[in-house]
C-alpha positions in Angstrom: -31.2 -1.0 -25.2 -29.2 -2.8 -22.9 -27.1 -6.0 -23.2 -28.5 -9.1 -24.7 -28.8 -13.0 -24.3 -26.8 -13.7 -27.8 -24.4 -10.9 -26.4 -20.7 -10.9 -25.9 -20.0 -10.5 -22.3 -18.4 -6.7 -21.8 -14.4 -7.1 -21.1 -13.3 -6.6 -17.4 -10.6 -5.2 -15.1 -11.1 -4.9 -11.7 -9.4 -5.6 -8.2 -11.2 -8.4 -6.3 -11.1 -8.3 -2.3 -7.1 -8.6 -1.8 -6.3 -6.0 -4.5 -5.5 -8.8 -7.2 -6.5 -7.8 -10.4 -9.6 -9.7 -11.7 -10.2 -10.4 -15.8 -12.6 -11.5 -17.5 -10.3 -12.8 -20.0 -8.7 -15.4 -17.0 -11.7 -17.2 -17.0 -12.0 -17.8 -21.2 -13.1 -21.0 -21.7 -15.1 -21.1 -18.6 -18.6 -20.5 -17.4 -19.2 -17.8 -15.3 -21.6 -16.2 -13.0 -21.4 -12.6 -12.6 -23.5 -11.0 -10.3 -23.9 -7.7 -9.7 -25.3 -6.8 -6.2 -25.8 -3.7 -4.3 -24.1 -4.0 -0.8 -22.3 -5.8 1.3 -23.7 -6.9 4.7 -27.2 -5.9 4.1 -30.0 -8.1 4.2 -31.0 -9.5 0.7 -27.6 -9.2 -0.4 -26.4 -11.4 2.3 -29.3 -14.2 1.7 -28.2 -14.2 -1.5 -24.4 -14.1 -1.5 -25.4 -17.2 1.1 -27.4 -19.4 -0.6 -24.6 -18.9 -3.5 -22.0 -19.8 -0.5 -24.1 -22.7 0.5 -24.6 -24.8 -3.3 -21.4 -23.4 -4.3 -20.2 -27.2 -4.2 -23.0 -27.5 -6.8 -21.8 -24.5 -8.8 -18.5 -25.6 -9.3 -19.4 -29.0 -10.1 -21.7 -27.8 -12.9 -18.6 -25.6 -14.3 -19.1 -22.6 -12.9 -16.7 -20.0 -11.5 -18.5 -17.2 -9.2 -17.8 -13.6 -9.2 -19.4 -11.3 -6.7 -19.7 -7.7 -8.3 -21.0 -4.1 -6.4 -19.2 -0.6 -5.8 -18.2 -1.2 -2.2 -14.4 -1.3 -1.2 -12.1 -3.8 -0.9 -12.1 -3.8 2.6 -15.8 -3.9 2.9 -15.2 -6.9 0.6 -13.1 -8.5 3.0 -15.1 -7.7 6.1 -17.9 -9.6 4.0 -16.5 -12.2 3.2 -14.9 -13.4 6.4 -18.5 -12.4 8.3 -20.3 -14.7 6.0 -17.3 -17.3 5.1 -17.6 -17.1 1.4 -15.7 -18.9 -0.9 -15.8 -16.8 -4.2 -14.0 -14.0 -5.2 -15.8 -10.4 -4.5 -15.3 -7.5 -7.0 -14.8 -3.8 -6.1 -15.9 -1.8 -8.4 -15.6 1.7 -6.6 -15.2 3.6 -10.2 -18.6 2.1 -11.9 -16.8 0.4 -15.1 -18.3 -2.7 -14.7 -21.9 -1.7 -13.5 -22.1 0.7 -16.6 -20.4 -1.7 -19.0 -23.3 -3.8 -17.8 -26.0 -1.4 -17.3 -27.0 -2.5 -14.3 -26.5 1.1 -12.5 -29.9 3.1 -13.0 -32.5 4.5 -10.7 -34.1 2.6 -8.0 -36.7 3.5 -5.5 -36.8 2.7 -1.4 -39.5 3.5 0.9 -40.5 6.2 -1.8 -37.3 7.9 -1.9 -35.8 7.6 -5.4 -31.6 7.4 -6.0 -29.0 6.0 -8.1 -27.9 2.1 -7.2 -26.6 -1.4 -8.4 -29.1 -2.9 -10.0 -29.7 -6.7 -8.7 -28.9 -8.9 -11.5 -26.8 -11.7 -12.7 -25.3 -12.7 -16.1 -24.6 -16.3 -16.8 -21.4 -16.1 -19.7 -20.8 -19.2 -21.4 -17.5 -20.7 -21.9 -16.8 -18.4 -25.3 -17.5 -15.2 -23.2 -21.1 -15.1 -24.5 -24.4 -13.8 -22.3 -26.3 -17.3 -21.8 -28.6 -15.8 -19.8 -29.5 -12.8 -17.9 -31.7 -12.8 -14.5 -33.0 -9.6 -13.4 -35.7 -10.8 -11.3 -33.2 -12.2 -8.8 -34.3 -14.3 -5.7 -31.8 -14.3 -3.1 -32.7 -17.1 -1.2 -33.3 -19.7 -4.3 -30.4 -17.9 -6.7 -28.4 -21.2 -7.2 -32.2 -22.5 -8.4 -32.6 -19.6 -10.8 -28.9 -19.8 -12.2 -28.9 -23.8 -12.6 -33.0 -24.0 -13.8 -32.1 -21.6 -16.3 -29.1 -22.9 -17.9 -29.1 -26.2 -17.6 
């Protein structure tokens, strides 16, 4: 069984785009949405980092802090962000702590060809570092709509 609404949010430590290290613990007694994507620059993980770039004025002003989580490198991370102009912080986890701490790595299935991949999904962590929600069935284009409908 996987993590839990209820659920302390697993600990953290991972470089972000510029090779700063990113914890979970700097953002205690803050709400934040972790979402845990499977590439950069492809199609439904660009609508949605977007329309997370595009009400992120919304985000922050409902008390959220944004973190951007897959296995691509840093660099890729950059390359991202400056193609698409987002302002959040992307993490790069290239040795699979945080997608197995998470349990969002698993097997997935493309055009009948079955592999191992990040799982879409985001985790909403409440300012005590507890799961307020978890959205698996992730809509890129109307995420800010899932996060805020769902916590609010």
């Amino acid at each position: 069984m996987g993590l839990q609404v209820g659920d302390a949010a697993p600990a953290f430590s991972v470089k972000d785009q510029d090779g700063k290290e990113v914890k979970l613990s700097d953002f205690k007694g803050e709400k934040v949405v972790l979402y845990f994507y499977p590439k950069d620059n492809t199609p439904t993980c660009t609508n949605q980092a977007c329309n997370l770039r595009d009400n992120y004025g919304l985000l922050l002003k409902k008390g959220y802090k944004v973190l951007g989580v897959s296995t691509d490198n840093e660099k890729s991370h950059q390359r991202f962000i400056k193609k698409h102009n987002l302002p959040f912080p992307l993490l790069a986890d290239t040795e699979h702590k945080m997608v197995d701490a998470y349990g969002v790595w698993g097997e997935k299935t493309l055009f009948g060809r079955t592999y191992m991949g990040v799982i879409r999904t985001t985790f909403v962590i409440n300012k005590k570092g507890i799961i307020e929600e978890i959205i698996s069935k992730v809509e890129s284009s109307k995420h800010t709509d899932q996060i805020l409908g769902k916590t609010e």
